[in-house]
Residue frames as qw, qx, qy, qz and C-alpha x, y, z in Angstrom:
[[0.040, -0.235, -0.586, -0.774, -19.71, 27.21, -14.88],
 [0.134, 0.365, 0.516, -0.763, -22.77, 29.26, -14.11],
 [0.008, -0.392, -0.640, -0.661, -25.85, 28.89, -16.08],
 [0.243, 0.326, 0.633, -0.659, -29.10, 30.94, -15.47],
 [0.441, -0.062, -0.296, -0.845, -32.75, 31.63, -16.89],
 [0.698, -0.035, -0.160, -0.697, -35.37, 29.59, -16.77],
 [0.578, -0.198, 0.789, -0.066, -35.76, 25.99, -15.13],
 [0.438, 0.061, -0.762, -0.473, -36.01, 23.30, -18.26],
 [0.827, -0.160, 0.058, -0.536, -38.82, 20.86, -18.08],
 [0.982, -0.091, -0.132, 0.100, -36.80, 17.46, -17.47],
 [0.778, -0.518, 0.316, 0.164, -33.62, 16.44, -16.19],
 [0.345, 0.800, -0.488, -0.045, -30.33, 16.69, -17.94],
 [0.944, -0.241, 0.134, 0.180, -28.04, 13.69, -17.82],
 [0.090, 0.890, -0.430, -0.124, -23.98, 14.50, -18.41],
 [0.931, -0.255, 0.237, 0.107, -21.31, 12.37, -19.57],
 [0.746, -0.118, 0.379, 0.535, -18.28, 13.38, -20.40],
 [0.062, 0.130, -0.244, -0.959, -18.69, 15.98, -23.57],
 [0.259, -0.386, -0.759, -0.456, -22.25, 14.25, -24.13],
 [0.128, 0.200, 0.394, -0.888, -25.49, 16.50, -22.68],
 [0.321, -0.185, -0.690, -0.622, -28.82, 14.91, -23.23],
 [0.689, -0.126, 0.262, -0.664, -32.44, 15.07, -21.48],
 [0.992, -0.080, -0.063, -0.077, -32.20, 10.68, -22.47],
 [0.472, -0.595, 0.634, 0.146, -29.68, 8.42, -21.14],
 [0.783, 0.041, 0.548, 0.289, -30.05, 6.19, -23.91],
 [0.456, 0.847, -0.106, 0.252, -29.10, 9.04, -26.78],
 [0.246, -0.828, 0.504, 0.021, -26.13, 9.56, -24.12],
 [0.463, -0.484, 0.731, 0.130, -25.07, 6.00, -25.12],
 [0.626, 0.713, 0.186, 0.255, -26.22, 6.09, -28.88],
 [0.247, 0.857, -0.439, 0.106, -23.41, 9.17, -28.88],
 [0.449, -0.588, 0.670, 0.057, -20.74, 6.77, -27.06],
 [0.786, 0.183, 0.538, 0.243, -21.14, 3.91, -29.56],
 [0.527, 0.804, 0.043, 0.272, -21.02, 6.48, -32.49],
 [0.044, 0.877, -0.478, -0.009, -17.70, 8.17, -30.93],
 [0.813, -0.091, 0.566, -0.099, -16.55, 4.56, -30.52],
 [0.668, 0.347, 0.591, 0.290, -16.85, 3.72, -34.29],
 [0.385, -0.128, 0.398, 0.823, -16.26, 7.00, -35.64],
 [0.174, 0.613, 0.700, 0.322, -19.30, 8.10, -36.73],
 [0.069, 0.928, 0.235, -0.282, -19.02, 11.93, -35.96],
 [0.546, 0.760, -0.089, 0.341, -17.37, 14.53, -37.75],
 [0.740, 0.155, -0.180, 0.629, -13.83, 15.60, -37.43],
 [0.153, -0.886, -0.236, 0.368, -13.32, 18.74, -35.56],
 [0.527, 0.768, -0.072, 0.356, -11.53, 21.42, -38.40],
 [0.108, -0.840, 0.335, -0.412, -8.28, 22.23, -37.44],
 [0.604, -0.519, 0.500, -0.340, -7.90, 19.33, -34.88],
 [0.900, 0.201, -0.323, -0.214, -7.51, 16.15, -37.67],
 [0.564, 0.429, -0.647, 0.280, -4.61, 14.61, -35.65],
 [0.033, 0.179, -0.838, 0.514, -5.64, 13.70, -32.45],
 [0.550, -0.337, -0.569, -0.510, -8.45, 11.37, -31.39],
 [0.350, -0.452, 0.588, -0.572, -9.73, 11.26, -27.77],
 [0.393, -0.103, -0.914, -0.003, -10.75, 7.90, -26.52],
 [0.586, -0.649, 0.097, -0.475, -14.01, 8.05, -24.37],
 [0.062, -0.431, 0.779, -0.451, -12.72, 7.59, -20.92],
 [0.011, 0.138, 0.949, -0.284, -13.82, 4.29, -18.44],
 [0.534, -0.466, -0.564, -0.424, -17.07, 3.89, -17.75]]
């Protein structure tokens, strides 16, 4: 994947499908996929992903 434009002003942190400038919002979203707390994707109601290892 190739992004361009402009440099952002901080650091990006990746995990998995989570993409966040804090590490600790990256692991606020793991507890919420964890417990269920996001929405369903339409179309998709029949398969949940488990986040992978740590």
């Amino acid at each position: 994947m190739l992004f361009g434009g402009a440099a952002l002003g901080s650091a990006r942190h990746i995990w998995w499908n989570f993409v966040s400038s804090s590490k600790e919002r990256i692991d606020k979203a793991k507890e919420e996929w964890r417990t269920g707390r996001f929405d369903i994707v339409p179309g998709d109601e029949e398969e949940f992903i488990p986040l992978p290892a740590s």
